[in-house]
C-alpha positions as CSV (number, residue, x, y, z in Angstrom):
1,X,138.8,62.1,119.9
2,X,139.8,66.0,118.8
3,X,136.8,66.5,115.8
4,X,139.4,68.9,113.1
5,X,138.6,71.1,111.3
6,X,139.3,71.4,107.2
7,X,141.4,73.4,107.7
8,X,143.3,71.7,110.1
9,X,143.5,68.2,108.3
10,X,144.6,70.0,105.2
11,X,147.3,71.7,107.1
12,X,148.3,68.0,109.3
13,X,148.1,66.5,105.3
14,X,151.1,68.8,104.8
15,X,153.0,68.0,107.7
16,X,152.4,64.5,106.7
17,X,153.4,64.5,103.1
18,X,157.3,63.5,103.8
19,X,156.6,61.4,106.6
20,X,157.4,57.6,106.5
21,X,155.3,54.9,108.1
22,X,156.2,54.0,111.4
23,X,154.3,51.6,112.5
24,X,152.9,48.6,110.5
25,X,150.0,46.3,110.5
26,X,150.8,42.7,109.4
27,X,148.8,39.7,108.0
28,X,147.6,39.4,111.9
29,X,145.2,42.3,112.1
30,X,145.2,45.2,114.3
31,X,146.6,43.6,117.8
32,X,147.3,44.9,120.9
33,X,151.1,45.5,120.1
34,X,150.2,47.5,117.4
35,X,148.0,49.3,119.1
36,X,150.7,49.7,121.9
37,X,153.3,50.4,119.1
38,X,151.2,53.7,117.9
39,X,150.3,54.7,121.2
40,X,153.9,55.3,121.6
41,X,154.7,56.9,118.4
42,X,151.7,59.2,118.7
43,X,153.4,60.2,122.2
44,X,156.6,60.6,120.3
45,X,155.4,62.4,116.8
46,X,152.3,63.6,117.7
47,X,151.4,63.0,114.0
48,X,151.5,59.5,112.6
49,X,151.6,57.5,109.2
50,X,150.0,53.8,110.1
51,X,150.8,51.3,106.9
52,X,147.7,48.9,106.8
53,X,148.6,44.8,105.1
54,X,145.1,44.7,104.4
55,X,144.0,44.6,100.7
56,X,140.1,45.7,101.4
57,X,139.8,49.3,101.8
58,X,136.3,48.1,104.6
59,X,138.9,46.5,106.9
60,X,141.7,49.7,106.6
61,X,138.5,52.1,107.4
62,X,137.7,49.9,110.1
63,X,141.1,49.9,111.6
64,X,141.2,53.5,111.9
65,X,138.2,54.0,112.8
66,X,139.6,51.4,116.4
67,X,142.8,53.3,116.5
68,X,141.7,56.6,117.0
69,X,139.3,55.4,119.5
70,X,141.1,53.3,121.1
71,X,144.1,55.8,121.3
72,X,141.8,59.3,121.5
73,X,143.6,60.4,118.1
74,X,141.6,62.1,115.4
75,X,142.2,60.5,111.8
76,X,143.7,62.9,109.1
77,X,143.8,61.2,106.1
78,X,143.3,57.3,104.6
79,X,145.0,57.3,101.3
80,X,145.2,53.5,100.0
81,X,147.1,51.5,102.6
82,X,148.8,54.6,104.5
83,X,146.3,56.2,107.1
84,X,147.4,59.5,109.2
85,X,147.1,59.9,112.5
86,X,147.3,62.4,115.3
87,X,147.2,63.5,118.4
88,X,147.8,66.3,120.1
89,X,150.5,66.3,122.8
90,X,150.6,67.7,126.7
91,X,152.7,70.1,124.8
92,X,152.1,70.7,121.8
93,X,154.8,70.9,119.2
94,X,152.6,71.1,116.6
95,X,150.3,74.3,116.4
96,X,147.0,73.9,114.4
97,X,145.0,76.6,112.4
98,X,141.8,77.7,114.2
């Protein structure tokens, strides 16, 4: 997992703004099909918005906190349900600040 810099989660918060969720967590939990499910989209997008069915704002931390571990991605942003993802490609299309 990347450690960013403010400045580079501010700027990834941008790029995120007029994103839609693509992948979605259900009433059974972070499974491995999600988990495959983002994997894939992080390959795709690079940056990610994740929309989390849990209620308790613990359980959405949590979740993160296993994705981004689980896929090596560095969490941008947790706002209510919606948490922000991303991961840096073999070739970048995104270019962060230093």
């Amino acid at each position: 997992m990347v450690k960013l810099t403010p400045a580079q989660r501010q700027y990834l918060k941008g790029l995120a703004h007029p994103l839609s969720p693509v992948v979605l967590i259900g009433e059974k939990g972070l499974t491995d099909a999600v988990l495959k499910e983002a994997g894939r989209a992080l390959a795709a997008h690079e940056l990610i918005k994740i929309k989390a069915g849990s209620g308790e704002k613990e359980t959405r931390s949590q979740w993160m906190e296993q994705i981004c571990q689980a896929l090596d991605a560095s969490p941008v942003q947790q706002i209510g349900k919606i948490l922000v993802i991303y991961r840096a490609a073999e070739k970048p299309a995104i270019q962060l600040p230093r």
